[in-house]
C-alpha positions as CSV (number, residue, x, y, z in Angstrom):
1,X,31.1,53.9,-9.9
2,X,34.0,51.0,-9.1
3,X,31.3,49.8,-6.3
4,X,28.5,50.4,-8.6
5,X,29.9,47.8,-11.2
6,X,31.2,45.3,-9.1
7,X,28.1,44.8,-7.8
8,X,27.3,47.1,-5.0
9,X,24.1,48.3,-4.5
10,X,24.0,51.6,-2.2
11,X,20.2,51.6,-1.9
12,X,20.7,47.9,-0.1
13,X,24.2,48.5,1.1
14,X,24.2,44.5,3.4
15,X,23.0,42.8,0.3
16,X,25.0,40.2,-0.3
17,X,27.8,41.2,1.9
18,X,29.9,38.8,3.5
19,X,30.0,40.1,7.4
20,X,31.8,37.1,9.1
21,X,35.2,38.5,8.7
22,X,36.7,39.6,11.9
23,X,35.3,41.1,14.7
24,X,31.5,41.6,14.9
25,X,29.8,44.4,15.9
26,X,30.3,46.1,19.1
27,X,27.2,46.7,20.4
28,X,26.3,43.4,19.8
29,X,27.9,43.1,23.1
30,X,26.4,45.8,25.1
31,X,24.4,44.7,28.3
32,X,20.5,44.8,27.9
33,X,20.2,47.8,30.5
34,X,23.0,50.2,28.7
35,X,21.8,49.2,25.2
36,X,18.2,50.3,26.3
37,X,19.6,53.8,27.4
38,X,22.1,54.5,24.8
39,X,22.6,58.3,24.6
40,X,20.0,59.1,27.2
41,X,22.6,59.1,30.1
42,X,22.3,61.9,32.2
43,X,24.6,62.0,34.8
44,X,27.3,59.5,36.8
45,X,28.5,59.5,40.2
46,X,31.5,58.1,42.4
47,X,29.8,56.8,45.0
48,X,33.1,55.1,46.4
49,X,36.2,54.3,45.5
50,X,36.1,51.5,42.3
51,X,32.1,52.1,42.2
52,X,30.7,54.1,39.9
53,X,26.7,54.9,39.0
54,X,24.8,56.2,35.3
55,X,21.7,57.5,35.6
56,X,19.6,57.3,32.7
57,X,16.6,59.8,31.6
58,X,14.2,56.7,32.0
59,X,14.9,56.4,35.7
60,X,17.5,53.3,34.9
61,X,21.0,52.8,36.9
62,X,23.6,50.9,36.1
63,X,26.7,50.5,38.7
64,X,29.9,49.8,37.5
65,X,32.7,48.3,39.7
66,X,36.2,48.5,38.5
67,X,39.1,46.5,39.6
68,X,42.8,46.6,38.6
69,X,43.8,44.3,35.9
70,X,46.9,43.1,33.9
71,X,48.3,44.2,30.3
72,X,49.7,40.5,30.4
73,X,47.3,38.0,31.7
74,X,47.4,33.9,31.8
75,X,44.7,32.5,30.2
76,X,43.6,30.7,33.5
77,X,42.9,34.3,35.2
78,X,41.2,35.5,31.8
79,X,38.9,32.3,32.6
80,X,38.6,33.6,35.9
81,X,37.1,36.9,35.0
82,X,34.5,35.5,32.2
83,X,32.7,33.2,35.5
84,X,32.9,36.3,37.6
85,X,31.1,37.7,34.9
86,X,29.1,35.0,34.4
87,X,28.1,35.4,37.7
88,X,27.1,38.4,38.8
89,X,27.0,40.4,35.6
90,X,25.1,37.9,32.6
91,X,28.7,38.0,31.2
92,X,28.8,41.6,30.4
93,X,32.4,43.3,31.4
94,X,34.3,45.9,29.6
95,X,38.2,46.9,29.8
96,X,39.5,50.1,30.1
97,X,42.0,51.5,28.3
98,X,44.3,51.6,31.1
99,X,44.1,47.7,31.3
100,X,41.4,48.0,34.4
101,X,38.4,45.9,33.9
102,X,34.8,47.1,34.8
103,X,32.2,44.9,35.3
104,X,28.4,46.1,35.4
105,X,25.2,45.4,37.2
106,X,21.8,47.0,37.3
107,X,21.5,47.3,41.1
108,X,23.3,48.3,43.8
109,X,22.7,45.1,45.5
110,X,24.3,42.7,43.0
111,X,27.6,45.7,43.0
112,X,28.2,45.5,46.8
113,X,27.7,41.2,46.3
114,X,30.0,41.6,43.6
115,X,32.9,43.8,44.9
116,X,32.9,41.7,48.4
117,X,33.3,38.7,45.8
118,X,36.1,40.3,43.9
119,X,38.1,41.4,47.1
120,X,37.9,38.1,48.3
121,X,39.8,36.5,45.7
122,X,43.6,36.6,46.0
123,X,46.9,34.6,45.2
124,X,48.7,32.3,47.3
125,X,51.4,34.9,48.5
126,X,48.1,37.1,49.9
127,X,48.1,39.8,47.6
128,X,44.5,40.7,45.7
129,X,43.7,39.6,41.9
130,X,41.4,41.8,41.8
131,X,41.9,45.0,43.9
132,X,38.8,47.3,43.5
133,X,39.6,50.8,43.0
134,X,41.2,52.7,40.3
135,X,38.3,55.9,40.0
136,X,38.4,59.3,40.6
137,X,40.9,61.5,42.8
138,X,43.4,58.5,42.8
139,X,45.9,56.3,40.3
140,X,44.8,53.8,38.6
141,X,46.4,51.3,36.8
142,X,49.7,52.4,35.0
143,X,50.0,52.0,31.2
144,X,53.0,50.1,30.0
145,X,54.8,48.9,26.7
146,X,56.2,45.8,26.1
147,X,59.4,46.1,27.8
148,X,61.7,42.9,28.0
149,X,59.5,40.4,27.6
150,X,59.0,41.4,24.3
151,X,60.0,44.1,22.6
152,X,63.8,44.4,20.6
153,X,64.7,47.9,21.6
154,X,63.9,48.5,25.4
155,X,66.2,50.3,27.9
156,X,64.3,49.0,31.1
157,X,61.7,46.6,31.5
158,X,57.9,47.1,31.4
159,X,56.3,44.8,33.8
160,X,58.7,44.9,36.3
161,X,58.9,48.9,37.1
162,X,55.4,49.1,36.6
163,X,54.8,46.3,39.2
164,X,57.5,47.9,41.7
165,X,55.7,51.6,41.2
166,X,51.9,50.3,41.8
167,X,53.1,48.0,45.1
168,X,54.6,51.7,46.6
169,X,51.3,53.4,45.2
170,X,48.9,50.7,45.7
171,X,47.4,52.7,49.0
172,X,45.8,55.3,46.3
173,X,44.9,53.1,43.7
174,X,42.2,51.8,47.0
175,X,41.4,55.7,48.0
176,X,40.9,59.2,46.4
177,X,42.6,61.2,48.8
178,X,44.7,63.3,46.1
179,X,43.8,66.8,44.8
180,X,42.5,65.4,41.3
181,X,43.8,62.1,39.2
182,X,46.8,61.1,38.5
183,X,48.1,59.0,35.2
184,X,51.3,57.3,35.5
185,X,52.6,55.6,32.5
186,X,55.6,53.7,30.9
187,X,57.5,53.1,27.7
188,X,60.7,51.0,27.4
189,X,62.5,53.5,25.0
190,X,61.8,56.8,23.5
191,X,59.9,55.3,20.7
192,X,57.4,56.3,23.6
193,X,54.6,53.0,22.9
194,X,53.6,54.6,26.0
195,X,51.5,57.6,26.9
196,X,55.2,59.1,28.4
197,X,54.9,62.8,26.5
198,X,51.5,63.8,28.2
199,X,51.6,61.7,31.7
200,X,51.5,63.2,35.2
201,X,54.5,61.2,35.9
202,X,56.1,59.3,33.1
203,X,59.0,56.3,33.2
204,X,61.4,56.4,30.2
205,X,63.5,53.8,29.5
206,X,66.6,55.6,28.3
207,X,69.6,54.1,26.0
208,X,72.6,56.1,26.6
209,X,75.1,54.7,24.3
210,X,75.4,54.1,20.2
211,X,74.3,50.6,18.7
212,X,77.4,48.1,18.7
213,X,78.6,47.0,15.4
214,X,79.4,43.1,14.7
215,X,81.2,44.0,11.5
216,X,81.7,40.3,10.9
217,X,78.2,39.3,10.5
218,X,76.9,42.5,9.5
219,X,76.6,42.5,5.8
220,X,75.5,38.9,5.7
221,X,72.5,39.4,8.1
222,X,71.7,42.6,7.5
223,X,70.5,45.2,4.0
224,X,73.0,47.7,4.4
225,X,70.8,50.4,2.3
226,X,68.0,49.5,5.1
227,X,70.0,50.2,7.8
228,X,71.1,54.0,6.5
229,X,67.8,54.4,5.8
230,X,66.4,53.7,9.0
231,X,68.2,56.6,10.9
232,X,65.9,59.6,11.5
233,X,69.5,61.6,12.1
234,X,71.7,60.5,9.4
235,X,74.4,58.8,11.8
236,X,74.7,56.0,10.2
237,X,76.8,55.4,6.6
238,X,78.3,52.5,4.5
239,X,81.7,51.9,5.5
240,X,84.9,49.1,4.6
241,X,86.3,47.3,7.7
242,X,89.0,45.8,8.5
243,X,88.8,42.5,10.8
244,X,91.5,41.2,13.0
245,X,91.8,38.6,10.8
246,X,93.3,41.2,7.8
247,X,89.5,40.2,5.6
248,X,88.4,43.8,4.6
249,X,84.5,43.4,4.7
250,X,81.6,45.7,3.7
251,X,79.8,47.4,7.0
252,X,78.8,50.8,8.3
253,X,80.1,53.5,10.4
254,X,78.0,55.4,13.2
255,X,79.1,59.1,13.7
256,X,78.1,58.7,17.6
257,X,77.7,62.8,18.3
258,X,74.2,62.2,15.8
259,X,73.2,59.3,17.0
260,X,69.8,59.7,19.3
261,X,69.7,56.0,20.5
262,X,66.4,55.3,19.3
263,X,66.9,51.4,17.9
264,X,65.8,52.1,14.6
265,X,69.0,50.5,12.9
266,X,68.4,47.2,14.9
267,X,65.2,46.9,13.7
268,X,66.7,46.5,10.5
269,X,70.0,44.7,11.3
270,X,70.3,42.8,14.2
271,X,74.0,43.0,14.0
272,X,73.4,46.9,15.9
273,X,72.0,46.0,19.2
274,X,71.4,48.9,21.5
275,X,71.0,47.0,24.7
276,X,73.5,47.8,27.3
277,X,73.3,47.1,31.1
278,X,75.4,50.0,32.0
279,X,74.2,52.4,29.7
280,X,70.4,51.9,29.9
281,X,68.6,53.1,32.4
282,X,65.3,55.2,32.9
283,X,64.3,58.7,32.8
284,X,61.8,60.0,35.1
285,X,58.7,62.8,33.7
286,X,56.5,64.9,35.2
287,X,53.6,67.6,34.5
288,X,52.3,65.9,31.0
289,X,48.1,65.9,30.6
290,X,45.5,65.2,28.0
291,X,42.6,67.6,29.3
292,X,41.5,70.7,28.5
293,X,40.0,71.4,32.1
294,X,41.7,74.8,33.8
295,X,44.6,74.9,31.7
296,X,45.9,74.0,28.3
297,X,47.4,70.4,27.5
298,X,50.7,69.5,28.4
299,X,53.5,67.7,27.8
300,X,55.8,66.1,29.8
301,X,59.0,67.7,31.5
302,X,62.3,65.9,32.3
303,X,62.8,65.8,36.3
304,X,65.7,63.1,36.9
305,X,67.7,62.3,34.2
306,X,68.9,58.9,34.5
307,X,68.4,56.5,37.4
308,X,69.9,52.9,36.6
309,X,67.9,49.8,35.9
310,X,67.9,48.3,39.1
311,X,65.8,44.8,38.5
312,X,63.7,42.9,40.1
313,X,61.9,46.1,42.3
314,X,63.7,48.9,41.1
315,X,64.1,50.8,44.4
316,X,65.6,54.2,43.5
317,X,62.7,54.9,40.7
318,X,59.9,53.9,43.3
319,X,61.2,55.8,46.1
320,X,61.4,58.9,44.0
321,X,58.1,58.6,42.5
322,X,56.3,57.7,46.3
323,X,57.5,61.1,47.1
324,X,56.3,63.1,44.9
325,X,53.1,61.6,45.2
326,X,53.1,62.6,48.9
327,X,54.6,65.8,48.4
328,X,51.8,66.6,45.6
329,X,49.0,65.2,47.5
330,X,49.5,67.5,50.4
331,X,50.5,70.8,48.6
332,X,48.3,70.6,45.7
333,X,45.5,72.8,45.3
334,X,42.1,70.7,45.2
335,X,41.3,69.8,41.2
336,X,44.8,70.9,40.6
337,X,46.6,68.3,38.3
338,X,50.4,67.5,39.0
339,X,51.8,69.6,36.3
340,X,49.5,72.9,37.1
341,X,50.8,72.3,40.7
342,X,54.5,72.4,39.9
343,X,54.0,75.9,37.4
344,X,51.8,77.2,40.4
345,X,54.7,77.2,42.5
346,X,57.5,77.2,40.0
347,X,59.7,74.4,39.1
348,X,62.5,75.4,41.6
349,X,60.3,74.8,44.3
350,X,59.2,71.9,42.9
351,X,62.7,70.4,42.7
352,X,63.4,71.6,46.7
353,X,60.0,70.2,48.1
354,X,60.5,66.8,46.2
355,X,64.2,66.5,47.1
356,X,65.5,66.1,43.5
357,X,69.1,67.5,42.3
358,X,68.5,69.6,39.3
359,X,71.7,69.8,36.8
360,X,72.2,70.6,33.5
361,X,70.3,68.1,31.8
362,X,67.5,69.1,33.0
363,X,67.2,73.0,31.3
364,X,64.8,73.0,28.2
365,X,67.0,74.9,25.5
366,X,64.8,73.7,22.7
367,X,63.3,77.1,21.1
368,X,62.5,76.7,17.5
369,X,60.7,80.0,15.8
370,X,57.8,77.7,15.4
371,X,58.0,77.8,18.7
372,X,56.6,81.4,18.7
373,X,54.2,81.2,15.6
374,X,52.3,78.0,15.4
375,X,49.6,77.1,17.3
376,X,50.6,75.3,20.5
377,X,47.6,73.6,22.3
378,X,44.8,72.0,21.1
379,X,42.4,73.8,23.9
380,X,39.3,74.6,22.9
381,X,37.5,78.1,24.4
382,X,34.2,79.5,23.8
């Protein structure tokens, strides 16, 4: 009835209705061909690796190449994409949601034209803008959170492990020579931005140590009450200090035993950073997936449980990751996704064929009666 008297009229629901206020509507946007076939899609192929083909009830095709793109982009290779666009595709593209960028034609002719145009294009130092690929049995492009370049509680960078992982993986982001797909992804710290908890192979940035304390400062940059409030643990309390000085001022106290390093103080009082180059590091996951296809979702497992940051190309993380890529791609089952291939023959074995040390850290003790009682997957059976 509020709607009713202010004005709104349900039988005419765009009367008078302002509808210039952010974005506009998406399908607005849709190329002629797919907005002709909406919902009548039958089928798609693969037909090779970064092409793809719909096939419409009406007899229509559309072919969809698909080349590896940026989370952060310049606005000069932005432009760069809108005129290949522009010329091959009426200006119709699409991004993915794993940052890869798909641009669409109605013929098979204007695809091959367009990937030979797209594979041509490269920077200075040789390496492809944009690398066609990305479908499939393969990787494609890893999702990543903010990292250093901006974001106030990260324990590794973004960009920079994520660049280092896809140059040692780039071979099968170009091919589809593994059993079934593989999603690797990335977050900074375990406020997990990224996709981490359900990834076949996850990168952690890990904080090992408790936030700092500038005790000086503290009180007059920060609202103590905010602070406490902040910590999902309760580590954190109001506390008198004494400076070197002899002043006596009003700060807080972290009981370091509770403290789960997840930057929630410093988000509230910058005189807590978390940031340490010796104690932040990353944390490598495996076995995590999203699909309900042969066996139940799952989440990610802990398989090495600290490597140090080791900026600008991160060797140690990349070298363990390229091998258990390889050792997966030639011992896993076809369809068999990385996780179903490491319960299929049992962590242990999983640990010896990918040359990893297993300690302590590693064993899952976490077994809550819920555990037992609630429902744990979100698969769905007929």
């Amino acid at each position: 009835m509020a709607f009713i008297s202010s004005g709104y009229n349900p039988d005419k629901p765009m009367e008078n209705r302002i509808t210039d206020i952010g974005p506009k509507k998406y399908d607005e946007f849709y190329p002629p061909i797919i907005k002709a076939n909406k919902g009548k899609w039958k089928y798609h192929e693969i037909l090779e690796p970064g092409v793809l083909v719909h096939v419409s009830e009406t007899g229509d095709k559309v072919f969809t190449v698909r080349c590896g793109g940026a989370r952060l982009m310049s606005i000069t290779h932005i432009r760069e994409i809108c005129d290949i666009a522009d010329k091959h595709c009426g200006g119709h593209l699409r991004f993915t949601t794993r940052n890869n960028i798909e641009f669409m034609t109605d013929s098979l002719d204007k695809a091959n034209a367009l990937k030979e145009d797209l594979e041509s294009r490269k920077f200075a130092g040789g390496s492809f803008k944009f690398p066609v690929g990305g479908t499939g049995a393969g990787i494609t492009n890893i999702i990543h959170t903010q990292g250093w370049i901006h974001c106030h509680t990260p324990a590794t960078d973004a960009s920079g492990p994520v660049k280092a992982a896809m140059d040692v993986l780039f071979d099968d982001f170009k091919s589809m020579r593994l059993p079934a797909h593989l999603r690797v992804s990335l977050a900074c710290c375990l406020n997990m931005c990224g996709a981490v908890h359900c990834s076949d192979i996850a990168i952690l940035g890990y904080h090992r140590k408790p936030p700092m304390l500038d005790h000086e400062y503290l009180d007059k940059m920060c609202e103590i009450p905010l602070a406490i409030a902040a910590c999902p643990t309760a580590a954190i309390r109001p506390a008198k200090v004494e400076l070197p000085n002899g002043k006596t001022v009003k700060s807080v106290a972290v009981k370091n035993e509770r403290c789960m390093f997840c930057g929630n103080c410093y988000t509230m009082c910058p005189s807590m950073p978390l940031a340490d180059d010796v104690g932040d590091g990353i944390v490598l996951m495996v076995g995590g997936k999203v699909s309900n296809r042969i066996s139940a979702p799952k989440f990610s497992k802990v398989v090495v449980a600290f490597i140090p940051n080791e900026a600008p190309r991160w060797p140690s993380t990349t070298k363990i990751i390229k091998r258990m890529v390889d050792v997966y791609a030639k011992d896993a089952n076809k369809y068999e996704r990385f996780g179903e291939w490491a319960e299929r023959i049992g962590w242990e074995r999983f640990f010896d064929k990918c040359e990893i040390d297993f300690t302590h850290h590693l064993i899952d003790d976490f077994r809550d009666p819920a555990y037992y009682t609630w429902r744990q997957t979100s698969q769905f059976k007929f």
